[in-house]
MIKEFI-784073 format. One record per residue (C-alpha): x, y, z. Coordinates in steps of 0.25 Angstrom, whole numbers, always signed. Each point is the difference from the previous one (the first is absolute). Last residue first. Example, Ala and Ser with C-alpha at 12.3 -4.5 7.8 and 13.67 -1.06 7.14 Angstrom:
BEGIN
c1->+55&c2->-4&c3->+29
c1->-6&c2->-14&c3->+2
//
This chain:
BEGIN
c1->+29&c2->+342&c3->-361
c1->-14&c2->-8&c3->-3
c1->+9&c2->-14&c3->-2
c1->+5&c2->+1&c3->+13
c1->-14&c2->+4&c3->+6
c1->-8&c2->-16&c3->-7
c1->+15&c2->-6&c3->+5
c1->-5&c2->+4&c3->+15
c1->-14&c2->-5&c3->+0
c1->+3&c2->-14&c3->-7
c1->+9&c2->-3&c3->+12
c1->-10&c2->+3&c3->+10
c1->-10&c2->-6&c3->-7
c1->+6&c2->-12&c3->-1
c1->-9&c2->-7&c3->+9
c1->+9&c2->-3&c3->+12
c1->-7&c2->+5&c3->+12
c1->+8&c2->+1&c3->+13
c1->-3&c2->-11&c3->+9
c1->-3&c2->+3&c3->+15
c1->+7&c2->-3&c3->+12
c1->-8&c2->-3&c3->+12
c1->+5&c2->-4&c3->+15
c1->-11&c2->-5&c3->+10
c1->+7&c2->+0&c3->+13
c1->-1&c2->-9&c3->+10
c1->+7&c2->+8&c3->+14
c1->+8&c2->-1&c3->+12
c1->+7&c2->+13&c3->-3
c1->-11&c2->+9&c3->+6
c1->+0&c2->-8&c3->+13
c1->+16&c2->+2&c3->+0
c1->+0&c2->+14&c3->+0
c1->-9&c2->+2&c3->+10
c1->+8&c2->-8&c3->+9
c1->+12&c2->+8&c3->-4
c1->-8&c2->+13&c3->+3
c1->-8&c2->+8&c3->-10
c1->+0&c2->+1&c3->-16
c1->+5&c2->-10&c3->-13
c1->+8&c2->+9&c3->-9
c1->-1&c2->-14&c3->-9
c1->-7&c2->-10&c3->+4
c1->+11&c2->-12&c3->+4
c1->+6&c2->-8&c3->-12
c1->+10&c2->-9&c3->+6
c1->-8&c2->-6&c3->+13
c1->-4&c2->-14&c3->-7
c1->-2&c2->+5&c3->-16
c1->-9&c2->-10&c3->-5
c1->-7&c2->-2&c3->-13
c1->-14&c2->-6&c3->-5
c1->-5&c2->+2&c3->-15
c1->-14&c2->+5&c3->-6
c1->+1&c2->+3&c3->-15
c1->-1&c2->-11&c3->-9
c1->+5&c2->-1&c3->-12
c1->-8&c2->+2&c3->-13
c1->+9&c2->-5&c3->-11
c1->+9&c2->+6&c3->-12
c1->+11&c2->+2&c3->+8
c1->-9&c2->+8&c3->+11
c1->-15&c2->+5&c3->-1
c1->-4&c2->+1&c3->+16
c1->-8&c2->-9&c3->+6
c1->-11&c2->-2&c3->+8
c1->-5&c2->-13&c3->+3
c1->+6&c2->-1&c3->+15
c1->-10&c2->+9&c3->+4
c1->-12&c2->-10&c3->-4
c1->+1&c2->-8&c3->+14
c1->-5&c2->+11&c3->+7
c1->+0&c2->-3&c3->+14
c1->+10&c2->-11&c3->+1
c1->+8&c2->+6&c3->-11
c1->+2&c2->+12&c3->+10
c1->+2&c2->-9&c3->+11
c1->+13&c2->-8&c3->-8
c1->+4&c2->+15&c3->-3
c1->+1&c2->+3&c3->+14
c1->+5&c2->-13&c3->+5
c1->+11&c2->+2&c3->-11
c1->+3&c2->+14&c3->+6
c1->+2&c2->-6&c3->+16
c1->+8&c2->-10&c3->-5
c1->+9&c2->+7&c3->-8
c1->+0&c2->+11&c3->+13
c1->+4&c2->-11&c3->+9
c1->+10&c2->-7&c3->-9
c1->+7&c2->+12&c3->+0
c1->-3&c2->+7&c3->+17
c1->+8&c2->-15&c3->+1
c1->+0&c2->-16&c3->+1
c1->-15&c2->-4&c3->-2
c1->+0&c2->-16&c3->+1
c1->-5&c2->+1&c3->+13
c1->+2&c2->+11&c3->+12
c1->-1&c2->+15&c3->+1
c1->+10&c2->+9&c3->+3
c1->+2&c2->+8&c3->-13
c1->+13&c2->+9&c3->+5
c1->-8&c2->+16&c3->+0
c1->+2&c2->+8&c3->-12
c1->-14&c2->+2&c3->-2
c1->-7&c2->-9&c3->-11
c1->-3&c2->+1&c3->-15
c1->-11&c2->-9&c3->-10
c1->-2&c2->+4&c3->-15
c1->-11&c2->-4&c3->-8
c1->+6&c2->+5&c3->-14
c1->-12&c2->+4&c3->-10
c1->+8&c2->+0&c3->-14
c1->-2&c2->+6&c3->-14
c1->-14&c2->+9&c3->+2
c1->-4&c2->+7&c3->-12
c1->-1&c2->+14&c3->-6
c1->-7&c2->+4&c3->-11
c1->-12&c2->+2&c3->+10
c1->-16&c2->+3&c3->-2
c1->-6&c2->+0&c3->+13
c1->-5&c2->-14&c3->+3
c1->-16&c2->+0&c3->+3
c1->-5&c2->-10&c3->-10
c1->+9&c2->-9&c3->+8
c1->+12&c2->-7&c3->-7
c1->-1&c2->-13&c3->-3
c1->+12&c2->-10&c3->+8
c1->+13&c2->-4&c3->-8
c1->+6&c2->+14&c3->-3
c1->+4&c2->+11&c3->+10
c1->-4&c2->+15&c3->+4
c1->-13&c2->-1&c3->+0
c1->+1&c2->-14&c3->+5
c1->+7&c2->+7&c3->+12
c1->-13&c2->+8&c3->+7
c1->-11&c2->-9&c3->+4
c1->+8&c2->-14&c3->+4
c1->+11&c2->+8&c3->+7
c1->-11&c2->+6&c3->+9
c1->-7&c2->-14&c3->+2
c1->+16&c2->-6&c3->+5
c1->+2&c2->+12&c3->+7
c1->-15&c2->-1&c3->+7
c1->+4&c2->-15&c3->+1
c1->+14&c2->+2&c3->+8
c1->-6&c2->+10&c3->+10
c1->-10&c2->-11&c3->+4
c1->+13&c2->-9&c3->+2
c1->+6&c2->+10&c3->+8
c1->-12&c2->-2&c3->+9
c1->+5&c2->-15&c3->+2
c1->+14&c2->+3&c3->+1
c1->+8&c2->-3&c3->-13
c1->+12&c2->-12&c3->+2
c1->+13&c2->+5&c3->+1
c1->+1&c2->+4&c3->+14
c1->+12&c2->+8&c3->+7
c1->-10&c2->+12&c3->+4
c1->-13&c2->-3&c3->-4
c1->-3&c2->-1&c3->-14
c1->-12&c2->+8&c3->-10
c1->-4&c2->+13&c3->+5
c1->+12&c2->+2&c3->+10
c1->+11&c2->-2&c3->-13
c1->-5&c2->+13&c3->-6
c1->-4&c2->-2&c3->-12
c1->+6&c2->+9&c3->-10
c1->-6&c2->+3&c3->-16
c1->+13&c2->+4&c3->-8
c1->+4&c2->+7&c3->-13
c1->+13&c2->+5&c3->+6
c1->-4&c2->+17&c3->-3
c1->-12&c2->-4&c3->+4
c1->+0&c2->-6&c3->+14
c1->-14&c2->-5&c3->+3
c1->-4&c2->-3&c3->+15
c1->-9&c2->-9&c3->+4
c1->-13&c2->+0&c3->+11
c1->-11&c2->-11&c3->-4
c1->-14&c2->+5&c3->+4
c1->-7&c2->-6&c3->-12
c1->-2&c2->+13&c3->-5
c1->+15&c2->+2&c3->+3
c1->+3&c2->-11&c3->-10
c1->-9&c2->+6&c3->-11
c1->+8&c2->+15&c3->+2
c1->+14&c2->-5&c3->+0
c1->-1&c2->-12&c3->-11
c1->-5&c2->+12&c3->-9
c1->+13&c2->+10&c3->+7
c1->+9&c2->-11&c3->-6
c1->-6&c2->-1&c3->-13
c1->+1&c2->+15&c3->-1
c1->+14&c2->-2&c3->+6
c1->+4&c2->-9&c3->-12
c1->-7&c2->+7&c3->-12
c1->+8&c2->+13&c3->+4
c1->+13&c2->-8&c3->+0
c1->-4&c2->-4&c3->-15
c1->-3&c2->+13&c3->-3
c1->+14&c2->+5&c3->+5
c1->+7&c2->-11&c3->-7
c1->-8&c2->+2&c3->-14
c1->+4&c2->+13&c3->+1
c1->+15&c2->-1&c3->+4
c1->+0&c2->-10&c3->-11
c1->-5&c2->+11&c3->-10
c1->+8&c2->+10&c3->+4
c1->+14&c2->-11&c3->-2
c1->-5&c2->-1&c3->-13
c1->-2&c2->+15&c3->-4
c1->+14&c2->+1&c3->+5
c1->+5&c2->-12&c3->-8
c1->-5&c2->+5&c3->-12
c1->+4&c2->+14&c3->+2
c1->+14&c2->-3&c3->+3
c1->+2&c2->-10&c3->-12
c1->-7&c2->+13&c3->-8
c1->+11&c2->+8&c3->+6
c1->+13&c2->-10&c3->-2
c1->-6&c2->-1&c3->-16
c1->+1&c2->+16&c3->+0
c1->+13&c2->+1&c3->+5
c1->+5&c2->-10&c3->-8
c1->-7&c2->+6&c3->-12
c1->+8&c2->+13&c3->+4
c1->+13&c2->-7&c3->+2
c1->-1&c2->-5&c3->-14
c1->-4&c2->+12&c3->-8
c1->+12&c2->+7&c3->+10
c1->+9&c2->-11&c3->-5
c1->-4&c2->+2&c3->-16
c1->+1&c2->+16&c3->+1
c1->+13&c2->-3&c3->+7
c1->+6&c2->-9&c3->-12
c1->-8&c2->+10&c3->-9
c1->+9&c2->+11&c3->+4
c1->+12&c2->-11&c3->+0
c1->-1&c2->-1&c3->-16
c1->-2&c2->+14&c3->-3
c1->+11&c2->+2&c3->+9
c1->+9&c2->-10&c3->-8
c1->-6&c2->+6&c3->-14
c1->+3&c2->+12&c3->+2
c1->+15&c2->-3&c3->+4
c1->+0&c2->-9&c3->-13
c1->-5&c2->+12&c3->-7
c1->+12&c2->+10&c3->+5
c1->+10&c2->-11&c3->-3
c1->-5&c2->+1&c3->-14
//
């Protein structure tokens, strides 16, 4: 009797494990298929980010090449999304409003932004010649930088700050000027098209970045508009509906 009752009890904790293992196997496994999914997603953002940085510096490269054919020197950084103007073109030193020469500079931009961002925007057609692109812009920041140098200018301008603001919002003021149409495109936001150009200033507390030469040097390459893009990651689902269409084929 005691014999079966012992039986029993081992019988009884024997499937107690086998129940805990069965347990800690499904775990695993759940914890496994978790890790999948959120693997296959982060592969699939990674994707999307690296196509979308690759959209960016061919847009950058297309404002590139139609504003040297209208013999207007920039520089594009890549890897920051920006088109630079270098303060020279546009201001003289300590001045807010664009130089007569600089203004001429200004139109070939403002021409050059009218040819490539609607394929890249909403709000104006896009040209029969647009490449094909999931990708679209969010935000075109005109961005205005200075030296380090104390402001010593006079009026109502107190500092490099309010120099640079002023500085980028003449800019974009010019570029609507030229091509009054620019401030239609629009990026699909919140359930409306917002518009995409804007106007920031960042006094002396940006400078270019590994920036070469002397301190003189230095501090032309830092006076500076920069055009600054960031793109829109696409947000079609597809993304989302790719990864459960694998899960459910495992």
């Amino acid at each position: 009797m005691i014999l079966e009752e012992v039986h029993e009890q081992l019988a009884d904790e024997e499937n107690y494990f086998v129940s805990m293992t069965d347990l800690m196997v499904g775990l695993v496994f759940i914890f496994i298929i978790l890790l999948m999914y959120f693997a296959l997603q982060f592969q699939e953002e990674t994707k999307k980010l690296t196509e979308s940085d690759k959209t960016r510096s061919e847009i950058l490269e297309q404002l590139q090449e139609t504003l040297k054919a209208r013999n207007v020197e920039v520089i594009i950084d890549r890897d920051n999304g920006v088109l630079r103007l270098p303060d020279s073109i546009l201001f003289d030193s300590g001045q807010s409003q664009i130089k007569t020469d600089g203004r001429e500079k200004v139109s070939a931009l403002a021409d050059a932004l009218r040819d490539v961002l609607p394929c890249y925007s909403q709000g104006l057609n896009r040209d029969s010649r647009c490449p094909e692109s999931n990708h679209l812009i969010e935000s075109v920041y005109v961005e205005g930088h200075t030296d380090s140098d104390p402001y010593g200018g006079s009026g109502t301008l107190r500092d490099n700050w309010d120099l640079s603001v002023v500085r980028a919002t003449n800019t974009f003021r010019a570029l609507l000027e030229f091509e009054p149409e620019l401030i239609d495109l629009c990026a699909p936001k919140h359930g409306r098209c917002e518009p995409i150009l804007s106007v920031s200033g960042y006094g002396e507390m940006r400078p270019v970045p590994n920036s070469q030469g002397d301190e003189e040097q230095r501090k032309r390459q830092n006076r500076r508009i920069d055009l600054r893009l960031i793109m829109m990651a696409p947000d079609d689902g597809k993304a989302k509906q790719s990864l459960e269409d694998r899960l459910k084929k495992r």
